[in-house]
Biopython code that builds the backbone (N, CA, C, O; Angstrom):
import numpy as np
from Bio.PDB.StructureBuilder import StructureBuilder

atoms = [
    (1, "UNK", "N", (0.839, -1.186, 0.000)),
    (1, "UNK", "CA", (0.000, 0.000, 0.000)),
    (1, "UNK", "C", (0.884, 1.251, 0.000)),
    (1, "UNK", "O", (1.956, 1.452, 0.571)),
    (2, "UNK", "N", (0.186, 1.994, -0.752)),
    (2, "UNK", "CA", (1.107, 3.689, -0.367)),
    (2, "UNK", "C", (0.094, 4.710, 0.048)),
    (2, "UNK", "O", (-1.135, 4.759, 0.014)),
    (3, "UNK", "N", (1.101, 5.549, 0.474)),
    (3, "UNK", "CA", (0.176, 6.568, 1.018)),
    (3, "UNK", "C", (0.103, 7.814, 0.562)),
    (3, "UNK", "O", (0.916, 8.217, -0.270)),
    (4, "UNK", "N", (-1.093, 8.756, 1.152)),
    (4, "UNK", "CA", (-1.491, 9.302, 0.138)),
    (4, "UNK", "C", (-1.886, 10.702, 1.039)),
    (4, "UNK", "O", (-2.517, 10.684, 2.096)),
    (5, "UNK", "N", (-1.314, 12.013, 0.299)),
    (5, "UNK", "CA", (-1.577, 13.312, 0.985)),
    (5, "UNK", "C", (-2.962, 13.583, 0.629)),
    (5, "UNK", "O", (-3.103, 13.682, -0.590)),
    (6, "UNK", "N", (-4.173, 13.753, 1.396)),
    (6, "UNK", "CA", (-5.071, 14.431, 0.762)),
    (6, "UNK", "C", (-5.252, 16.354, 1.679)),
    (6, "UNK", "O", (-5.435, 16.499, 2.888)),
    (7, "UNK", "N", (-5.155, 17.273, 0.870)),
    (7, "UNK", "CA", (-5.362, 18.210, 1.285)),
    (7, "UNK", "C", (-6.667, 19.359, 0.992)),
    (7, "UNK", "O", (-7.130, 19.608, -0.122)),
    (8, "UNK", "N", (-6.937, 19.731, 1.785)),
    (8, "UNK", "CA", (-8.140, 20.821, 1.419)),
    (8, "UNK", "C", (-7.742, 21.997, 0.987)),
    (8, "UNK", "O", (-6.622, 22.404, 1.293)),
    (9, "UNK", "N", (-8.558, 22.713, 0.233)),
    (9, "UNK", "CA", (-8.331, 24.414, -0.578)),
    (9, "UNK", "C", (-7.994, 25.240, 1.278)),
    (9, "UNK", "O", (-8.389, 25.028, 2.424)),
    (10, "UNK", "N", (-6.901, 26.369, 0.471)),
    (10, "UNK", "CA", (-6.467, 26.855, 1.420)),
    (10, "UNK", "C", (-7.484, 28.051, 1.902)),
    (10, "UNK", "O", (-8.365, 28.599, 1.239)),
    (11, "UNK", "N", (-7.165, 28.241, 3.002)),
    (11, "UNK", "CA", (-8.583, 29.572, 3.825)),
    (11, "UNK", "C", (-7.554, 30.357, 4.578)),
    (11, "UNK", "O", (-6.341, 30.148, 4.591)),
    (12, "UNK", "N", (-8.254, 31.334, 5.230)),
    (12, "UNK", "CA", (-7.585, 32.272, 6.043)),
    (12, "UNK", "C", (-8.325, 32.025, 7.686)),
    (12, "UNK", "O", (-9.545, 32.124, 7.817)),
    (13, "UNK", "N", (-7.307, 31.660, 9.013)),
    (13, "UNK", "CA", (-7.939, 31.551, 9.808)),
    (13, "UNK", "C", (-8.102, 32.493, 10.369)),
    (13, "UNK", "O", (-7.800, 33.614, 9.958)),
    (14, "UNK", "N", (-8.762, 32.153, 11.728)),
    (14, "UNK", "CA", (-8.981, 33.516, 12.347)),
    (14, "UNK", "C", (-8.343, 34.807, 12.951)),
    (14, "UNK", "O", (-8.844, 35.866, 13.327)),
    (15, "UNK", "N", (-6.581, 34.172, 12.898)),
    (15, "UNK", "CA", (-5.550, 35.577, 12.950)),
    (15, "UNK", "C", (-5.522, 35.827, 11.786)),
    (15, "UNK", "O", (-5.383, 37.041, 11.935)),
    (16, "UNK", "N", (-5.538, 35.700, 10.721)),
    (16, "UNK", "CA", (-5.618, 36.023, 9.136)),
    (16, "UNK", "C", (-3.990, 35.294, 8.546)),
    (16, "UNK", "O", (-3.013, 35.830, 8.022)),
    (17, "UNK", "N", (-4.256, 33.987, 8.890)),
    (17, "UNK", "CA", (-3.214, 33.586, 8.370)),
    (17, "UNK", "C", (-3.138, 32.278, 7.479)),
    (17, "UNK", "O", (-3.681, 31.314, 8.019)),
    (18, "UNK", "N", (-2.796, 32.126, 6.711)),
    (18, "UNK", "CA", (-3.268, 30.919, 5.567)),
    (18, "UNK", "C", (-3.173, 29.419, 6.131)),
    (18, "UNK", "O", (-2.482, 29.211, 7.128)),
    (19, "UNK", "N", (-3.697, 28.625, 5.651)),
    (19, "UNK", "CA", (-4.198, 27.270, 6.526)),
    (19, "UNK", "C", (-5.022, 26.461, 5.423)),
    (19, "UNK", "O", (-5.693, 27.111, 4.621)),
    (20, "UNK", "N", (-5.000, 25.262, 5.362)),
    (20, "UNK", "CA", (-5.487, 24.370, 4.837)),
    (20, "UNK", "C", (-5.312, 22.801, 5.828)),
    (20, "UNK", "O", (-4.336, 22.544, 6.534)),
    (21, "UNK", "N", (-6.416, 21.994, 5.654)),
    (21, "UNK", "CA", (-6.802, 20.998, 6.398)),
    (21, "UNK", "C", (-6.344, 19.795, 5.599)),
    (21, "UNK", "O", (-6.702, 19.613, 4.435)),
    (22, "UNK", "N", (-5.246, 18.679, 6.509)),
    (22, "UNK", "CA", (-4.637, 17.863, 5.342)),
    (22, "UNK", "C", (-5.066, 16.298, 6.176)),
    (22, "UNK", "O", (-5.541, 16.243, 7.311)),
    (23, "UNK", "N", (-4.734, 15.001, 5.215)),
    (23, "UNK", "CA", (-5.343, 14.120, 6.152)),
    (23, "UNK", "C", (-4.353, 12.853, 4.829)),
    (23, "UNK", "O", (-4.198, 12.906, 3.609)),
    (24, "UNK", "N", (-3.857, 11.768, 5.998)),
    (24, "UNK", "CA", (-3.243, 10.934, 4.819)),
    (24, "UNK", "C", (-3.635, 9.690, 5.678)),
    (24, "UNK", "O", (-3.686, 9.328, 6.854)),
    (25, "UNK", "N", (-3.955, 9.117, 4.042)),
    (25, "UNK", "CA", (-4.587, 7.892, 3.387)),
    (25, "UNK", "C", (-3.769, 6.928, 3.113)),
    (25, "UNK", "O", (-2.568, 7.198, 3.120)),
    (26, "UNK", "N", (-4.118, 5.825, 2.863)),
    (26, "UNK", "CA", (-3.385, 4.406, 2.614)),
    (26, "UNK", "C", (-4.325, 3.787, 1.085)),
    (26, "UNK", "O", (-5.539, 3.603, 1.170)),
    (27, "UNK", "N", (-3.885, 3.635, 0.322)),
    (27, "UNK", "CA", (-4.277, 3.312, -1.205)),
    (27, "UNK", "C", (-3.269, 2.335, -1.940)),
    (27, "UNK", "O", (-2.122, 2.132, -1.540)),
    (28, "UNK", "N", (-3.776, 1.814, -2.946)),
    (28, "UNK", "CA", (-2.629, 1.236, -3.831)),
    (28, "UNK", "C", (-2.384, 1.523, -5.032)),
    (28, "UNK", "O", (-1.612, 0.866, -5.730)),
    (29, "UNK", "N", (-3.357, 3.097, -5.627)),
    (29, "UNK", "CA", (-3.019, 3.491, -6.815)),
    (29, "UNK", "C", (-3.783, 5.145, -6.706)),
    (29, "UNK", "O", (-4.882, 5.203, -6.154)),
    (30, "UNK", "N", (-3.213, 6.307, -7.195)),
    (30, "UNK", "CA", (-4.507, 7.609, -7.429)),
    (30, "UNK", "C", (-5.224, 7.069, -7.911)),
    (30, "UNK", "O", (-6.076, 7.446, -7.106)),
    (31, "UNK", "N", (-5.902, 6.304, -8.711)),
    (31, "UNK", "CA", (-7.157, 5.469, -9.233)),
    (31, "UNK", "C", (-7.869, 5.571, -8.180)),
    (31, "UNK", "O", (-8.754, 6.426, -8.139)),
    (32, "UNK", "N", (-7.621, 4.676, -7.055)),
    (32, "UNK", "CA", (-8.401, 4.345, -5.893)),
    (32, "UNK", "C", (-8.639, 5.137, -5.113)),
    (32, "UNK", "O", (-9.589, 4.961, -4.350)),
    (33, "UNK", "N", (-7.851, 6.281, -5.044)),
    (33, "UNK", "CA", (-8.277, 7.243, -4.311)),
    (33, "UNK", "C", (-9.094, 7.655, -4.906)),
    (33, "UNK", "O", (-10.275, 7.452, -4.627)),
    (34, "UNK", "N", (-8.669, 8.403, -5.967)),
    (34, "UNK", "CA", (-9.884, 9.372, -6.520)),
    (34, "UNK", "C", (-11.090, 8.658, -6.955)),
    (34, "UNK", "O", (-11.976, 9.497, -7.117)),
    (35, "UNK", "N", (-11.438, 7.674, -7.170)),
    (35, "UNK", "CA", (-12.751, 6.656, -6.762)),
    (35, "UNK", "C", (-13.087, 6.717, -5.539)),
    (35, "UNK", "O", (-14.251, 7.115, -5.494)),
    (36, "UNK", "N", (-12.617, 6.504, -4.374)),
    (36, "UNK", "CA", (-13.018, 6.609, -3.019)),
    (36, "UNK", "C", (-13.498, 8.097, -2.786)),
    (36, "UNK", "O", (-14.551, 8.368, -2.208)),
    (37, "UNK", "N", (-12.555, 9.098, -3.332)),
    (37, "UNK", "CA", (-13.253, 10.712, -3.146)),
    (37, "UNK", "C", (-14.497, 10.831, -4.088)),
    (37, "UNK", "O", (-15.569, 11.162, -3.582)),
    (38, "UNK", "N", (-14.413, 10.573, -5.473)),
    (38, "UNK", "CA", (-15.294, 10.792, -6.161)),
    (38, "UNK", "C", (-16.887, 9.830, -5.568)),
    (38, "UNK", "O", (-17.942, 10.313, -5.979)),
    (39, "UNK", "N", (-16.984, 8.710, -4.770)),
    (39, "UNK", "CA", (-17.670, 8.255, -4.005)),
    (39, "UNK", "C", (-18.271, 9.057, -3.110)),
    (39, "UNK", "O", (-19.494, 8.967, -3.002)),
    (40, "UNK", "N", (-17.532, 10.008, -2.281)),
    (40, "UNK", "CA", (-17.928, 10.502, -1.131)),
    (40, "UNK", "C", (-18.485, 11.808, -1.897)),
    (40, "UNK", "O", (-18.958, 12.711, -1.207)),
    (41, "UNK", "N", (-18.453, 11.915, -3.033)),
    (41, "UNK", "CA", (-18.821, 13.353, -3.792)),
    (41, "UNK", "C", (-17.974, 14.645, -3.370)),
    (41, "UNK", "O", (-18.353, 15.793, -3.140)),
    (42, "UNK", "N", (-16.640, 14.042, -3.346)),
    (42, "UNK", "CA", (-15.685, 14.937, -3.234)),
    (42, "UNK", "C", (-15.274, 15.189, -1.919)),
    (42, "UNK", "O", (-14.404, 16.056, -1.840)),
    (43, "UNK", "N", (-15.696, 14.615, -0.701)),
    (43, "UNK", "CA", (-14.918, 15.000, 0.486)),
    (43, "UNK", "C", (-14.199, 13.986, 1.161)),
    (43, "UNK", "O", (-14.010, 12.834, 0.770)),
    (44, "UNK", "N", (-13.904, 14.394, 1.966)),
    (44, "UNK", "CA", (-12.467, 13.273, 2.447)),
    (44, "UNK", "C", (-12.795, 13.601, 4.210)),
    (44, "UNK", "O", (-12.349, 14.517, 4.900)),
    (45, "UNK", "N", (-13.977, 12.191, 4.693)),
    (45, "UNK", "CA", (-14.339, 12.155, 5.771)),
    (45, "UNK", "C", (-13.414, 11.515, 7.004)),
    (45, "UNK", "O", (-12.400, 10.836, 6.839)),
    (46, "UNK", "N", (-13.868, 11.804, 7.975)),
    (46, "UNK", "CA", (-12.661, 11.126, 9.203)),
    (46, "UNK", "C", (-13.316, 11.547, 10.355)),
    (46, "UNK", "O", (-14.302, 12.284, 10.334)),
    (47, "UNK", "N", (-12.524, 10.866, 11.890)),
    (47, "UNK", "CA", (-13.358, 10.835, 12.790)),
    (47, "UNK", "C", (-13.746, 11.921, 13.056)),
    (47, "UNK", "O", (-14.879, 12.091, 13.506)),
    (48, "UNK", "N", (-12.527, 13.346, 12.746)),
    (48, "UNK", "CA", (-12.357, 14.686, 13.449)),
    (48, "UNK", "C", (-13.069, 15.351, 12.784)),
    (48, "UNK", "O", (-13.288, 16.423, 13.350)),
    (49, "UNK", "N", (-13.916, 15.195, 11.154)),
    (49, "UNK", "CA", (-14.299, 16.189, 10.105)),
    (49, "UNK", "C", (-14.455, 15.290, 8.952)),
    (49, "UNK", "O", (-14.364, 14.081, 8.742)),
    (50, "UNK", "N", (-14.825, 16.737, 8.051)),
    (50, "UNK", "CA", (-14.799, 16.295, 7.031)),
    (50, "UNK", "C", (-14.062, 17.355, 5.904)),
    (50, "UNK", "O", (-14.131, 18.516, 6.308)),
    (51, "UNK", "N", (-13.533, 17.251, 4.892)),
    (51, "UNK", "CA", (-13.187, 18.814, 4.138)),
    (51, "UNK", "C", (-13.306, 18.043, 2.424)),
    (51, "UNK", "O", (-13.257, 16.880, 2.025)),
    (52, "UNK", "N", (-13.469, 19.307, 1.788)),
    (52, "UNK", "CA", (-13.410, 19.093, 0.382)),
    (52, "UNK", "C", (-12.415, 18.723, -0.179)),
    (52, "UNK", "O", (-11.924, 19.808, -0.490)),
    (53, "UNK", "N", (-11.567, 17.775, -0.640)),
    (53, "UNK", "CA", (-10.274, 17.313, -1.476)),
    (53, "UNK", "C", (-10.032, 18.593, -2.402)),
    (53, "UNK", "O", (-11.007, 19.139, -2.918)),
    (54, "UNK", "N", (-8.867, 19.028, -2.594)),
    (54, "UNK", "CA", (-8.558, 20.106, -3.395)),
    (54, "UNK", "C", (-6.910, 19.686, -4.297)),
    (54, "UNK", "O", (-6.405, 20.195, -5.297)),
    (55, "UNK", "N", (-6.473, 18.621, -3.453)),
    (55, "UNK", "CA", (-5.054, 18.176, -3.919)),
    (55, "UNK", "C", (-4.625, 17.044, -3.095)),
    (55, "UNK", "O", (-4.722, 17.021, -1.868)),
    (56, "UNK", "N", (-4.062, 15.942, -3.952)),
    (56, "UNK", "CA", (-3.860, 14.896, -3.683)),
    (56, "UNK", "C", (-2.222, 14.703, -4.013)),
    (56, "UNK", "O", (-1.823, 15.173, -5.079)),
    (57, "UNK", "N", (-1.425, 14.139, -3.282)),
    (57, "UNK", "CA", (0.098, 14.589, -3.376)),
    (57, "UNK", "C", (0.625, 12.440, -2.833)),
    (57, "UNK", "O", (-0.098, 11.715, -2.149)),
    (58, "UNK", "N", (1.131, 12.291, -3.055)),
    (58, "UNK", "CA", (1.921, 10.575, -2.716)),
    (58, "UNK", "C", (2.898, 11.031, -2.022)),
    (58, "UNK", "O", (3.716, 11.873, -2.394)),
    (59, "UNK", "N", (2.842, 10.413, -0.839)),
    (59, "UNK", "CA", (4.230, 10.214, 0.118)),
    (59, "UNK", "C", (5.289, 9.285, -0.283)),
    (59, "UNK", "O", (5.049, 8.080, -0.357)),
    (60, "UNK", "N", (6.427, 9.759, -0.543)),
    (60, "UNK", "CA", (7.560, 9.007, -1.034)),
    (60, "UNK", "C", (8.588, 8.614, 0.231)),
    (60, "UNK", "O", (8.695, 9.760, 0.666)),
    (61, "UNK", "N", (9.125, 8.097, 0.812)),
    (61, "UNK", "CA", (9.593, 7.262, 1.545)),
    (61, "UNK", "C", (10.715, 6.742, 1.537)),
    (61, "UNK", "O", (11.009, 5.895, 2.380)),
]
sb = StructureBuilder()
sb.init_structure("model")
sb.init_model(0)
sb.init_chain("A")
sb.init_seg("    ")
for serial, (resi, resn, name, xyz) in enumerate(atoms, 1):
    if name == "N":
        sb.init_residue(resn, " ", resi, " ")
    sb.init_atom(name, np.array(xyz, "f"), 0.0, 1.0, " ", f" {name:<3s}", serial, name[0])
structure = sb.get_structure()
């Protein structure tokens, strides 16, 4: 299996400073991911949340 960056579109928090919400996955191809996101109709759920996928990046190792 490899793993897999999924990150959300970036926002401004509440000191006004840039931020985006990231969360990594275990897959065995971007195929499968982006089937598993395109499933969820684009979000990338978990115990803590949920956020919109905006960029998907592979951890190299």
């Amino acid at each position: 299996m490899k793993k897999f960056e999924l990150y959300s579109a970036e926002f401004v928090s509440e000191y006004g400073k840039p931020k985006s919400v990231m969360s990594i996955i275990e897959a065995n191809s971007y195929a499968e991911v982006i089937q598993e996101i395109e499933s969820n109709a684009g979000w990338c759920t978990g115990a803590n949340g949920a956020f919109k996928v905006a960029y998907i990046k592979e951890v190299v190792e």
